[in-house]
PyMOL Python script that loads the backbone (N, CA, C, O; Angstrom):
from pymol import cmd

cmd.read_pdbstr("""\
ATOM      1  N   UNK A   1     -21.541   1.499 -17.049  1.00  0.00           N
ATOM      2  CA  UNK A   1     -21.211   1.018 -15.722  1.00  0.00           C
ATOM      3  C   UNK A   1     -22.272   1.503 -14.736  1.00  0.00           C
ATOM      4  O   UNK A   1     -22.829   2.582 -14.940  1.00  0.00           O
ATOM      5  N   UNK A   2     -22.620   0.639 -13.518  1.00  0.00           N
ATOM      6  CA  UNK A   2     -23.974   0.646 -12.575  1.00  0.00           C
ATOM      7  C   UNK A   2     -23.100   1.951 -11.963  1.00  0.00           C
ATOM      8  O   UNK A   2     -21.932   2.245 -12.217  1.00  0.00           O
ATOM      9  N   UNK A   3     -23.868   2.503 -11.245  1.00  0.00           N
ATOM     10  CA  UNK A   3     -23.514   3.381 -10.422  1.00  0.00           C
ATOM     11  C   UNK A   3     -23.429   2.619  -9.056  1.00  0.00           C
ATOM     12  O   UNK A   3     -24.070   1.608  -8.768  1.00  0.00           O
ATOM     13  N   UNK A   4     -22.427   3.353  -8.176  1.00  0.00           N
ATOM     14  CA  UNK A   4     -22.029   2.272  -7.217  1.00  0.00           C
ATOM     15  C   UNK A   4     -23.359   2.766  -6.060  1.00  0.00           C
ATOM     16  O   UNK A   4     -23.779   3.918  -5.961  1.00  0.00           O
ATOM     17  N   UNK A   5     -23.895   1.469  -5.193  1.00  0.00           N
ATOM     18  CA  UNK A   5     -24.785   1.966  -4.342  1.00  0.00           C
ATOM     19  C   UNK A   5     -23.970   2.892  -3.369  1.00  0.00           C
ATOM     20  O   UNK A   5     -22.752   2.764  -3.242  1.00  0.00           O
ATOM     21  N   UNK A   6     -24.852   4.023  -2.550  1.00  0.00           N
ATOM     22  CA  UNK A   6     -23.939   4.914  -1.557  1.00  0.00           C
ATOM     23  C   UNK A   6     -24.793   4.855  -0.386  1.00  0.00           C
ATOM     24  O   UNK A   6     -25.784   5.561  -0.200  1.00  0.00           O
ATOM     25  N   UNK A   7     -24.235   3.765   0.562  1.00  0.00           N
ATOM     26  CA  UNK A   7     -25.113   3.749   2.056  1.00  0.00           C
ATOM     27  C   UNK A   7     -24.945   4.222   3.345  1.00  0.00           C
ATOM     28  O   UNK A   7     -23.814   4.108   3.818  1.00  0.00           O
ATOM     29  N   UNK A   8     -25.688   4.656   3.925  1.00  0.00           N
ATOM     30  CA  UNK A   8     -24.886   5.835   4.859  1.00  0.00           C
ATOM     31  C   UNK A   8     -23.867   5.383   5.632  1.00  0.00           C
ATOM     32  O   UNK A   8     -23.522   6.230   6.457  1.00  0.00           O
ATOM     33  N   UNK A   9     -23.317   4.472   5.674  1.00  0.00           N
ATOM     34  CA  UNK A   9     -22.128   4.371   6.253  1.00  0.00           C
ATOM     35  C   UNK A   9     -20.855   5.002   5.043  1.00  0.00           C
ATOM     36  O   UNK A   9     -19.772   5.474   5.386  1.00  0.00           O
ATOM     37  N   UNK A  10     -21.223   4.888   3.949  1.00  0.00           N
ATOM     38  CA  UNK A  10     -20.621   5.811   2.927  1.00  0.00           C
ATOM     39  C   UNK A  10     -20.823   6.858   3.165  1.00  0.00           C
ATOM     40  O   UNK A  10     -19.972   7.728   2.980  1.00  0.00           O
ATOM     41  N   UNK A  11     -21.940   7.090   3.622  1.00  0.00           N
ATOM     42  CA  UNK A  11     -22.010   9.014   3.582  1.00  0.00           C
ATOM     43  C   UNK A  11     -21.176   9.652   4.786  1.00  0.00           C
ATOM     44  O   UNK A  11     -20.653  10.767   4.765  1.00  0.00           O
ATOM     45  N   UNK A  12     -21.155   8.910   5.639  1.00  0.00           N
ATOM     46  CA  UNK A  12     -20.334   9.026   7.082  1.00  0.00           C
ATOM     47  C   UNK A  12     -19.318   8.959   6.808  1.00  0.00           C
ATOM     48  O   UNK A  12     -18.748   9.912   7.339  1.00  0.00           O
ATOM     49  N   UNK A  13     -18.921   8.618   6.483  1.00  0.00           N
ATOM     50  CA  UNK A  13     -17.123   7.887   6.156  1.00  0.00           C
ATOM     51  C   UNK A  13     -17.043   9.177   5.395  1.00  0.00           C
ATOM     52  O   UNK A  13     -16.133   9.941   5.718  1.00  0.00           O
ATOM     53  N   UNK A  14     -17.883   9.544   4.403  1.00  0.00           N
ATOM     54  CA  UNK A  14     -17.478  10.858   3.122  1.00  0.00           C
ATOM     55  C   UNK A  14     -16.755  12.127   4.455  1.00  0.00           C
ATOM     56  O   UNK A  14     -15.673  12.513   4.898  1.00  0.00           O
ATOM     57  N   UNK A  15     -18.398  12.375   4.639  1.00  0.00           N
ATOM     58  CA  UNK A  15     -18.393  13.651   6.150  1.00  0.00           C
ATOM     59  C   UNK A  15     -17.208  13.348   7.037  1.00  0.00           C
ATOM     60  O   UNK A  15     -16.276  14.138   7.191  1.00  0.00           O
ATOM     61  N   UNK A  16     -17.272  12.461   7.468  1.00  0.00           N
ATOM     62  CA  UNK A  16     -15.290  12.254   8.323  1.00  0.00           C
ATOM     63  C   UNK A  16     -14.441  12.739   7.625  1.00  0.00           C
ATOM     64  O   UNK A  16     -13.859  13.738   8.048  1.00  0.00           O
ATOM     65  N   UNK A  17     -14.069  12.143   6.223  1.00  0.00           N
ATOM     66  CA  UNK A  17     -13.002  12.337   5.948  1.00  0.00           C
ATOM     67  C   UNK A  17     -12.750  13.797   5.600  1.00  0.00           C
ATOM     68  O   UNK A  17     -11.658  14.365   5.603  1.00  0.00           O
ATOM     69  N   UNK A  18     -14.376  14.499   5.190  1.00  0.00           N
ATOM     70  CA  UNK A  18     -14.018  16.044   4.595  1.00  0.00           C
ATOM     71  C   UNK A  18     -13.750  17.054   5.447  1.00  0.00           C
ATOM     72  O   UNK A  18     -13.298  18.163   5.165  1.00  0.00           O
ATOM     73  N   UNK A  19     -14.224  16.367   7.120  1.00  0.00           N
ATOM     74  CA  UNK A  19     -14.255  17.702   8.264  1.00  0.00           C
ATOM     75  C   UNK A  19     -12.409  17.913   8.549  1.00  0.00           C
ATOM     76  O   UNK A  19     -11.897  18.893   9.092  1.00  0.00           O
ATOM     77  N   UNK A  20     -11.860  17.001   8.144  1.00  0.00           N
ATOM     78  CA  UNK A  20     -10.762  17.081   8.263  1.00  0.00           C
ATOM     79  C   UNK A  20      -9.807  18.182   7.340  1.00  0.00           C
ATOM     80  O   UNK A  20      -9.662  18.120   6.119  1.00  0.00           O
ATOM     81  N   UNK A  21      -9.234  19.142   8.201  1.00  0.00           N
ATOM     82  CA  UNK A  21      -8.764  20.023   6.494  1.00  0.00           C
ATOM     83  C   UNK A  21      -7.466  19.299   6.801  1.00  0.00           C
ATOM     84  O   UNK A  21      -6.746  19.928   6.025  1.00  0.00           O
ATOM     85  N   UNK A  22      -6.722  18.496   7.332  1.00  0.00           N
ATOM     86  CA  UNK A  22      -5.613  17.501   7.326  1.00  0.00           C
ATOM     87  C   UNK A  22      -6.057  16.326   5.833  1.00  0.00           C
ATOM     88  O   UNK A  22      -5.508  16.302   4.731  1.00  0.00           O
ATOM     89  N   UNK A  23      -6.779  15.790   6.146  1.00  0.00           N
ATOM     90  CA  UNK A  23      -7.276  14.812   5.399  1.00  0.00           C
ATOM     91  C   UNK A  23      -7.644  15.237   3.863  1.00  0.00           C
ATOM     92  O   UNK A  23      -7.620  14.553   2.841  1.00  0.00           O
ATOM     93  N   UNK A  24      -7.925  16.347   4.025  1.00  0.00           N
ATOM     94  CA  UNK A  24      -8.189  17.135   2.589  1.00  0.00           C
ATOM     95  C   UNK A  24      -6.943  17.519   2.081  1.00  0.00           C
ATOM     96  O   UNK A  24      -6.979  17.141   0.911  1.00  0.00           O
ATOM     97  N   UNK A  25      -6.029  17.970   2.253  1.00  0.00           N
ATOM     98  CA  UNK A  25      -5.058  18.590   2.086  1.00  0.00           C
ATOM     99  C   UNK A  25      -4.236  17.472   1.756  1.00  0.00           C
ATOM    100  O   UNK A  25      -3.398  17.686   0.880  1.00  0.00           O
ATOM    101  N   UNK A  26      -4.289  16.076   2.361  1.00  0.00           N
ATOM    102  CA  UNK A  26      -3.442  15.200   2.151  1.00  0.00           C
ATOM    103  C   UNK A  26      -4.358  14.182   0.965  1.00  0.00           C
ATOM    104  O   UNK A  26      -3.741  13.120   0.876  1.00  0.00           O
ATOM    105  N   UNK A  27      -5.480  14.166   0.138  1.00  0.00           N
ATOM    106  CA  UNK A  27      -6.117  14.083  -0.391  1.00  0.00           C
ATOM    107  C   UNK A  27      -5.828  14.382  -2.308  1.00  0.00           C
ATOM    108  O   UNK A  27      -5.603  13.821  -3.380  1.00  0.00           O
ATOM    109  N   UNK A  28      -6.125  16.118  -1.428  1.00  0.00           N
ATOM    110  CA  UNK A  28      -5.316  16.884  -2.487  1.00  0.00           C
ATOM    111  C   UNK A  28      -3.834  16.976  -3.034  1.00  0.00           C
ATOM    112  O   UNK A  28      -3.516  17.065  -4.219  1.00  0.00           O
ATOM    113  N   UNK A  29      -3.214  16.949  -2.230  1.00  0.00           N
ATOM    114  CA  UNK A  29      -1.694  16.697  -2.107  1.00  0.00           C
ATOM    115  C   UNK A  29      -1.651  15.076  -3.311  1.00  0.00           C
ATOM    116  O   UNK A  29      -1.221  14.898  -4.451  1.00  0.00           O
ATOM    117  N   UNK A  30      -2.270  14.268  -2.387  1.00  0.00           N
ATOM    118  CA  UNK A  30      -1.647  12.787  -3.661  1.00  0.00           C
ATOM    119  C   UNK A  30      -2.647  13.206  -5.055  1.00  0.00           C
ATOM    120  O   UNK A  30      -2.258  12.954  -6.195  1.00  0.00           O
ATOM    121  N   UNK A  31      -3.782  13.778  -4.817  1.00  0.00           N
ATOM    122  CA  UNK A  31      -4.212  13.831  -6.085  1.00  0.00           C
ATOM    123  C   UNK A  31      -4.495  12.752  -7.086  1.00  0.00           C
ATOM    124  O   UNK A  31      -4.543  11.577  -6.722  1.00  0.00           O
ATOM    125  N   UNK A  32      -4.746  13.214  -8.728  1.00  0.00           N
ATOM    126  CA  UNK A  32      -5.094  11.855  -9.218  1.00  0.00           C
ATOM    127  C   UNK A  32      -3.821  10.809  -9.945  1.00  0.00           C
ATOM    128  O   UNK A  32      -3.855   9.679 -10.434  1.00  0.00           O
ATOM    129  N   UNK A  33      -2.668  11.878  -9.719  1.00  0.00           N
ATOM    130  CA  UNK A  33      -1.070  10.984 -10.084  1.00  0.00           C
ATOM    131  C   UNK A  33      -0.812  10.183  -9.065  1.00  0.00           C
ATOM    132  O   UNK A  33      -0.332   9.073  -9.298  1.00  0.00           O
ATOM    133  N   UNK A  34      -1.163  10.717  -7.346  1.00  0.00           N
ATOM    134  CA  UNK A  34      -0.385   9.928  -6.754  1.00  0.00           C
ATOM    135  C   UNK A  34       1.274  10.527  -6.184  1.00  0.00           C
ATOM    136  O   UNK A  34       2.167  11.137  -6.772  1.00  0.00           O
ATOM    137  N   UNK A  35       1.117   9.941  -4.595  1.00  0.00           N
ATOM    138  CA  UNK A  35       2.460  10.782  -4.581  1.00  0.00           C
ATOM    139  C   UNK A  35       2.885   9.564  -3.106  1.00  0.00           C
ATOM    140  O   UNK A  35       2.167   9.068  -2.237  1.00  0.00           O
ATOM    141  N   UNK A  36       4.389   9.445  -3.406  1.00  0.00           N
ATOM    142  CA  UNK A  36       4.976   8.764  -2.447  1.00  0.00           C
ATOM    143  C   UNK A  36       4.778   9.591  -0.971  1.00  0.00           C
ATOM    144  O   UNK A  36       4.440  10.771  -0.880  1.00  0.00           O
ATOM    145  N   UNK A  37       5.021   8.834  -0.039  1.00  0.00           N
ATOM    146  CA  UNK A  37       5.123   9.600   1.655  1.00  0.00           C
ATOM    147  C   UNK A  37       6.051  10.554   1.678  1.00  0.00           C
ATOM    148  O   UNK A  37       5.988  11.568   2.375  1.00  0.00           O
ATOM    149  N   UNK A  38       6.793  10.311   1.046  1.00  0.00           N
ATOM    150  CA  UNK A  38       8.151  11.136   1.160  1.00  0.00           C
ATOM    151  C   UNK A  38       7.694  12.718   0.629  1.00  0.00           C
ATOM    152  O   UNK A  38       7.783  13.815   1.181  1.00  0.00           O
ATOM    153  N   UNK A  39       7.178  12.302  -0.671  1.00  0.00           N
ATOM    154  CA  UNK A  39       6.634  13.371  -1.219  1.00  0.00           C
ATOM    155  C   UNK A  39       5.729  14.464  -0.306  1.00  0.00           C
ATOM    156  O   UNK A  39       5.735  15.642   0.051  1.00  0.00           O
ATOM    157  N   UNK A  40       4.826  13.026  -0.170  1.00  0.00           N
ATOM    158  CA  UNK A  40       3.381  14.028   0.762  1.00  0.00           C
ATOM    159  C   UNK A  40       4.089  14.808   1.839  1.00  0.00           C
ATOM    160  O   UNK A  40       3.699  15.934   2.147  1.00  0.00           O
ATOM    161  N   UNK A  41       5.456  14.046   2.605  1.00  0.00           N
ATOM    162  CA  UNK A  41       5.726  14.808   3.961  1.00  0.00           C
ATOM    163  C   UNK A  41       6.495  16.570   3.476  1.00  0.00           C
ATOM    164  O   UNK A  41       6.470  17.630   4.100  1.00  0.00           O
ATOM    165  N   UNK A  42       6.931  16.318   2.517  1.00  0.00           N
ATOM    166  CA  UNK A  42       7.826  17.705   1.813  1.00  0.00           C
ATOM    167  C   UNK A  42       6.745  18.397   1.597  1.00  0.00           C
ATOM    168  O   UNK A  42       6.746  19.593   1.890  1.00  0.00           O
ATOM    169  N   UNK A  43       5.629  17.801   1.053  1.00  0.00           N
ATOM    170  CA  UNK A  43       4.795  18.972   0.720  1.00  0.00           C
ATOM    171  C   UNK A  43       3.521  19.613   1.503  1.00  0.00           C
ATOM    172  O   UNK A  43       2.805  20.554   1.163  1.00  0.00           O
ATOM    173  N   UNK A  44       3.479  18.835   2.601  1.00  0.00           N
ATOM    174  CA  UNK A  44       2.201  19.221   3.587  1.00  0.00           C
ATOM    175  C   UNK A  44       3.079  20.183   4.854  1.00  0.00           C
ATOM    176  O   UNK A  44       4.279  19.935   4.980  1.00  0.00           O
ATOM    177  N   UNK A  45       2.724  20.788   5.363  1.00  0.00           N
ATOM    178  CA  UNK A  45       3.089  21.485   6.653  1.00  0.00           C
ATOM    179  C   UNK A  45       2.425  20.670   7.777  1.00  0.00           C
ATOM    180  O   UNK A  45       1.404  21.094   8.320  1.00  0.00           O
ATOM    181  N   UNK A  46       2.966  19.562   8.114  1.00  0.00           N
ATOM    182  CA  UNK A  46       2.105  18.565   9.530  1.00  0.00           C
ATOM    183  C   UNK A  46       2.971  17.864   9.608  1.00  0.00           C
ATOM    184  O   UNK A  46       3.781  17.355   8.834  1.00  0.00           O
ATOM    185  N   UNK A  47       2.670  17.845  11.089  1.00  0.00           N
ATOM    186  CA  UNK A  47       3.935  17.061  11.769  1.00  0.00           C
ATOM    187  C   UNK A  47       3.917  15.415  11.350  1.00  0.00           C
ATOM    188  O   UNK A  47       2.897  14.888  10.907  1.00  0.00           O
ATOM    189  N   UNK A  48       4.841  14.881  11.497  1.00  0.00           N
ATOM    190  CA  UNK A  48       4.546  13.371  10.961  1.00  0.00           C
ATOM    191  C   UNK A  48       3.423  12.629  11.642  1.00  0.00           C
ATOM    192  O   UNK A  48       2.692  11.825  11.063  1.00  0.00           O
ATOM    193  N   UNK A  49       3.327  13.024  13.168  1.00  0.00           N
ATOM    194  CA  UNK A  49       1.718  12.491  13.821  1.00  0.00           C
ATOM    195  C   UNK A  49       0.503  12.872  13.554  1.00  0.00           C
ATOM    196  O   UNK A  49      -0.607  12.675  14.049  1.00  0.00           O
ATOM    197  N   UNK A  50       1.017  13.576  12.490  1.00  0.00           N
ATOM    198  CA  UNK A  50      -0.774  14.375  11.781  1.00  0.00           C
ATOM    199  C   UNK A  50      -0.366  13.430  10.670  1.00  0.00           C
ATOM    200  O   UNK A  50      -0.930  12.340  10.570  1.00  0.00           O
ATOM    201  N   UNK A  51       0.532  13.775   9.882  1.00  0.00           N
ATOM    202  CA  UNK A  51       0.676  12.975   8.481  1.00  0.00           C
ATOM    203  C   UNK A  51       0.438  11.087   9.224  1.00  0.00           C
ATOM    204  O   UNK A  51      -0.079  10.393   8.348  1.00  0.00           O
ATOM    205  N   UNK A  52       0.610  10.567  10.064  1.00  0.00           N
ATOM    206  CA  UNK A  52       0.728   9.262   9.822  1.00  0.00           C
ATOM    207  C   UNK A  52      -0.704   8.745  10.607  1.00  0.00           C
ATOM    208  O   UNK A  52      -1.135   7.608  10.413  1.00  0.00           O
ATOM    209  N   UNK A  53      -1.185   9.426  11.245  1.00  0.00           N
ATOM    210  CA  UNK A  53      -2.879   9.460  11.896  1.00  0.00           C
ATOM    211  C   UNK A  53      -3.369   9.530  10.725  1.00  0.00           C
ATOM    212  O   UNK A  53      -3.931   8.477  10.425  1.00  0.00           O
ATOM    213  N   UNK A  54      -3.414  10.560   9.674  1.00  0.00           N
ATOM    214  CA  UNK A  54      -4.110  10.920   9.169  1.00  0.00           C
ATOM    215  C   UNK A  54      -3.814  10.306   7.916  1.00  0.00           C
ATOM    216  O   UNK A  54      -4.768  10.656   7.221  1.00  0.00           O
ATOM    217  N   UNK A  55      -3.013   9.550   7.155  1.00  0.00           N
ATOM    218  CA  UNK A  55      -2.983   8.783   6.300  1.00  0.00           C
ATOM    219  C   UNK A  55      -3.626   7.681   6.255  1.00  0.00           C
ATOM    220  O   UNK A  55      -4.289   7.306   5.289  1.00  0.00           O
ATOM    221  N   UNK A  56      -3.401   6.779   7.823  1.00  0.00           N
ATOM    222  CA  UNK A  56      -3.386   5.791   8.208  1.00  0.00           C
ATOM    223  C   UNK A  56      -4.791   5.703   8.211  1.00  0.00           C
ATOM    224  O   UNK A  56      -5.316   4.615   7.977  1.00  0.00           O
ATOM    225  N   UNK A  57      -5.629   6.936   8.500  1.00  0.00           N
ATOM    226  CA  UNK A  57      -7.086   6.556   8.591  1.00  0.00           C
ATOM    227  C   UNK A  57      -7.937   6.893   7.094  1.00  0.00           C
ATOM    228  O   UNK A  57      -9.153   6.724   6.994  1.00  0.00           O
ATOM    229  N   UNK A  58      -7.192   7.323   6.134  1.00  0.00           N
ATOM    230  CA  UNK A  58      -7.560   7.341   4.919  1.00  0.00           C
ATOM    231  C   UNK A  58      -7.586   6.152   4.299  1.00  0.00           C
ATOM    232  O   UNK A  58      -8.461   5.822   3.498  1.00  0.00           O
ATOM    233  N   UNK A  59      -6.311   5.229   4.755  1.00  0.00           N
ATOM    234  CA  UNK A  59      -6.199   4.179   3.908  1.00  0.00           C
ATOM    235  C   UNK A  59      -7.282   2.890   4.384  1.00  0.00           C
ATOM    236  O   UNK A  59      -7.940   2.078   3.733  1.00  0.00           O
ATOM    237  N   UNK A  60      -7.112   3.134   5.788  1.00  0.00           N
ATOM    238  CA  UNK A  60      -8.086   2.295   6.759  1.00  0.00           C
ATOM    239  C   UNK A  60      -9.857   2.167   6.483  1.00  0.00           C
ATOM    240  O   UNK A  60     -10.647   1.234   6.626  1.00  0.00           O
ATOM    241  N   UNK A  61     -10.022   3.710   5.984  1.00  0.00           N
ATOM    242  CA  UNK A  61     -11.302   3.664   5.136  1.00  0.00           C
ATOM    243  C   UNK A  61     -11.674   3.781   3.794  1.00  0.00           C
ATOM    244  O   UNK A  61     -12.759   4.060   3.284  1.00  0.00           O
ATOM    245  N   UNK A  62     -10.445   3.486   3.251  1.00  0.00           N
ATOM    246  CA  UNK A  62     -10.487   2.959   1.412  1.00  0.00           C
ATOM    247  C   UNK A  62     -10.409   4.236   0.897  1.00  0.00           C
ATOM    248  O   UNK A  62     -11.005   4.214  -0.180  1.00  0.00           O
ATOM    249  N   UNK A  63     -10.042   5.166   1.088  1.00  0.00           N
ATOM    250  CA  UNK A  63      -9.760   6.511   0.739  1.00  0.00           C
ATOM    251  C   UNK A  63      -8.430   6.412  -0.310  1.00  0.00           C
ATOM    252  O   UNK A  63      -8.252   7.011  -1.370  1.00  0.00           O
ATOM    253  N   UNK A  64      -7.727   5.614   0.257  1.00  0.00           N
ATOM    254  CA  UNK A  64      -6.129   5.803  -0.244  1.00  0.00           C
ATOM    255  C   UNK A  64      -5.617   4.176  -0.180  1.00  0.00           C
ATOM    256  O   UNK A  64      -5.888   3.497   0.810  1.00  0.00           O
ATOM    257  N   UNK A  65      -5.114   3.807  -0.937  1.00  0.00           N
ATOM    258  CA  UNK A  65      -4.326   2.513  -0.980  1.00  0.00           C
ATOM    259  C   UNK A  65      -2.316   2.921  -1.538  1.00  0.00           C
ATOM    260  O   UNK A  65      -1.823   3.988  -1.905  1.00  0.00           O
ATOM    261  N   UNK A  66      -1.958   2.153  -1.438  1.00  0.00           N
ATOM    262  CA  UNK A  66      -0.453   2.056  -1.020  1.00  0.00           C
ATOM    263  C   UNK A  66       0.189   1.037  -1.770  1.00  0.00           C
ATOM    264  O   UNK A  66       0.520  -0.037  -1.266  1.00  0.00           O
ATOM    265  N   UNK A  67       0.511   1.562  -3.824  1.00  0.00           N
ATOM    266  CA  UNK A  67       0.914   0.058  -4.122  1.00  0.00           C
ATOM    267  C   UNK A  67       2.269   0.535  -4.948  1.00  0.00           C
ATOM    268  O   UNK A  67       2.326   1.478  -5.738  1.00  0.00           O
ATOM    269  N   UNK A  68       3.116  -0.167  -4.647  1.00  0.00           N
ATOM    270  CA  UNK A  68       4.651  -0.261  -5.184  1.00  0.00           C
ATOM    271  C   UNK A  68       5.141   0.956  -4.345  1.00  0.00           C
ATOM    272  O   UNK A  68       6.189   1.425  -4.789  1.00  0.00           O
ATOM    273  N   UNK A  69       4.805   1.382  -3.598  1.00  0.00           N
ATOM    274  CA  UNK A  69       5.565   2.326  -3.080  1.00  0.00           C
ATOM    275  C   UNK A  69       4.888   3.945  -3.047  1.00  0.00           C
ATOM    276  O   UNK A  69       5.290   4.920  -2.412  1.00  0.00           O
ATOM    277  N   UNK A  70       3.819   3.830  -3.896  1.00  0.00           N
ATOM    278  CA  UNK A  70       3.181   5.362  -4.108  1.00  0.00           C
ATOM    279  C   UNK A  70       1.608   5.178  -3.569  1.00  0.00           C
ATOM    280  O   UNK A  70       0.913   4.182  -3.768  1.00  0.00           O
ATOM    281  N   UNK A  71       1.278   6.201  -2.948  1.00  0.00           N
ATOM    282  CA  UNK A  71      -0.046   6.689  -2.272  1.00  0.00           C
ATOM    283  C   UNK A  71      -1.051   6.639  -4.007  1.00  0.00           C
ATOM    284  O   UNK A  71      -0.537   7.117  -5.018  1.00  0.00           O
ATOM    285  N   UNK A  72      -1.868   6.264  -4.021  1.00  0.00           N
ATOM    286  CA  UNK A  72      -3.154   6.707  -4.926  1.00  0.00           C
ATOM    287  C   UNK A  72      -4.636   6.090  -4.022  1.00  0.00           C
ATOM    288  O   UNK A  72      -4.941   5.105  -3.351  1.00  0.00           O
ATOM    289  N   UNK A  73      -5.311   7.450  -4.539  1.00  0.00           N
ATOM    290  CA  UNK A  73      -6.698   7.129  -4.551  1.00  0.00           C
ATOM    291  C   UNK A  73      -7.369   6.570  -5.340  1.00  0.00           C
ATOM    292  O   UNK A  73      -7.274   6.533  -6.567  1.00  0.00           O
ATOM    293  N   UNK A  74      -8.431   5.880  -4.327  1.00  0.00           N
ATOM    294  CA  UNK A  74      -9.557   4.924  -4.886  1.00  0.00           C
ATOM    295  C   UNK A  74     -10.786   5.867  -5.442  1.00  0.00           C
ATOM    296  O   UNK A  74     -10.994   7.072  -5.297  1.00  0.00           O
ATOM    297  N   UNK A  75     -11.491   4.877  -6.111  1.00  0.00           N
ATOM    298  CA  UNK A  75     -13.034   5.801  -6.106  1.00  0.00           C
ATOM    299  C   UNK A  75     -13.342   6.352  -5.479  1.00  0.00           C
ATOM    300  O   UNK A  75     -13.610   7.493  -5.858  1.00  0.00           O
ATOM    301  N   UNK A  76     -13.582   5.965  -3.845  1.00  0.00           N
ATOM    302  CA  UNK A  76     -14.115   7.334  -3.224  1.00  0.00           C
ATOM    303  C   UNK A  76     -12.925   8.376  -2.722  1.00  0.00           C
ATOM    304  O   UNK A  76     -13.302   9.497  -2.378  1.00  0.00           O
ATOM    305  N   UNK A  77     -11.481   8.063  -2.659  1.00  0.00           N
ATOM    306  CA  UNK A  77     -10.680   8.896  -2.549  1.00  0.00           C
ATOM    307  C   UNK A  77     -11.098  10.313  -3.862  1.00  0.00           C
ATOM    308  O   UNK A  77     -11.080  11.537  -3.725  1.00  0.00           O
ATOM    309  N   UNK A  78     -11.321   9.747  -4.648  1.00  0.00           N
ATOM    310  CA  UNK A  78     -11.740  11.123  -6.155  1.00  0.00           C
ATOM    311  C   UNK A  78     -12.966  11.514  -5.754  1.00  0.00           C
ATOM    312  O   UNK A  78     -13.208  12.721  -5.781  1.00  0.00           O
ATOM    313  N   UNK A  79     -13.746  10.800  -5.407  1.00  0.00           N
ATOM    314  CA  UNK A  79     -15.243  11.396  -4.989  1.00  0.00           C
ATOM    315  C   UNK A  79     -14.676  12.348  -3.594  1.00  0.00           C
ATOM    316  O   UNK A  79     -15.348  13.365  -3.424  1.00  0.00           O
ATOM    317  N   UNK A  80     -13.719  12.174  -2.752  1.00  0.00           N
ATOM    318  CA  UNK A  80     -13.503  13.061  -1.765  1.00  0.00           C
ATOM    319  C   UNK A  80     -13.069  14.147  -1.801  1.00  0.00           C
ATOM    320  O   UNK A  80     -13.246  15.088  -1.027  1.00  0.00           O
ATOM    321  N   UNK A  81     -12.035  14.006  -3.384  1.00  0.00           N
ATOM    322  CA  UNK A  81     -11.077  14.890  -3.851  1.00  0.00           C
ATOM    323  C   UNK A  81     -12.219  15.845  -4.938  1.00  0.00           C
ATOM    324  O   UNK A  81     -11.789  16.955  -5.252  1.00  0.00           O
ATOM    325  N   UNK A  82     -13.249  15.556  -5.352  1.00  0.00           N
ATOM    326  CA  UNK A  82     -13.865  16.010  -6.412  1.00  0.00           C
ATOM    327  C   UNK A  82     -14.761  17.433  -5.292  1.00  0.00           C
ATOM    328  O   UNK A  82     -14.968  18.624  -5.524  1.00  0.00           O
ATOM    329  N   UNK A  83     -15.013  16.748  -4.361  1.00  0.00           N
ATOM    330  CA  UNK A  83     -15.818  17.375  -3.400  1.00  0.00           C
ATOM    331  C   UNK A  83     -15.416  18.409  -2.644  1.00  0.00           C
ATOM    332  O   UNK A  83     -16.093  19.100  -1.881  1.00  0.00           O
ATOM    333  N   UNK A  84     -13.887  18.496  -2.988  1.00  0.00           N
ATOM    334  CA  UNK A  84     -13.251  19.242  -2.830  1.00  0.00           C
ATOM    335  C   UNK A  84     -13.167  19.715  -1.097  1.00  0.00           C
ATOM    336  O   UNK A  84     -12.420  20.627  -0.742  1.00  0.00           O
TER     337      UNK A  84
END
""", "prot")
cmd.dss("prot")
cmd.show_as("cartoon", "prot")
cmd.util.cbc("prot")
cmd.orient("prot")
């Protein structure tokens, strides 16, 4: 498989999402199983306006998608999560 091109609007988008220790944490939290909202909210310490800002802009930049009901990450969601 090609390696995917990475253009700095990728690299920007990376750096956003990592300055965030919200975004990391909620990152880490769904991990590579995946975890419903419900889940993520039991297990993060943030108020729901951190959790729903901060989801909302994960998913908004392909970080995280939303299918049958459970949070999982995309490719670069693992490249965000790998990066720790």
């Amino acid at each position: 498989m090609a390696e995917k091109h990475r253009d700095k609007s990728h690299h920007e988008r990376l750096f956003k999402a990592s300055m965030s220790p919200v975004r990391r944490q909620i990152v880490a939290a769904i991990g590579i199983h995946g975890k419903s909202r419900d889940e993520l909210k039991q297990e993060l310490n943030v108020s729901d306006f951190q959790l729903k800002f901060n989801l909302d802009w994960l998913i908004r930049e392909g970080f995280v998608v939303e299918e049958e009901g459970k949070l999982k990450l995309t490719d670069d969601g693992i490249e965000l999560l790998e990066a720790g």
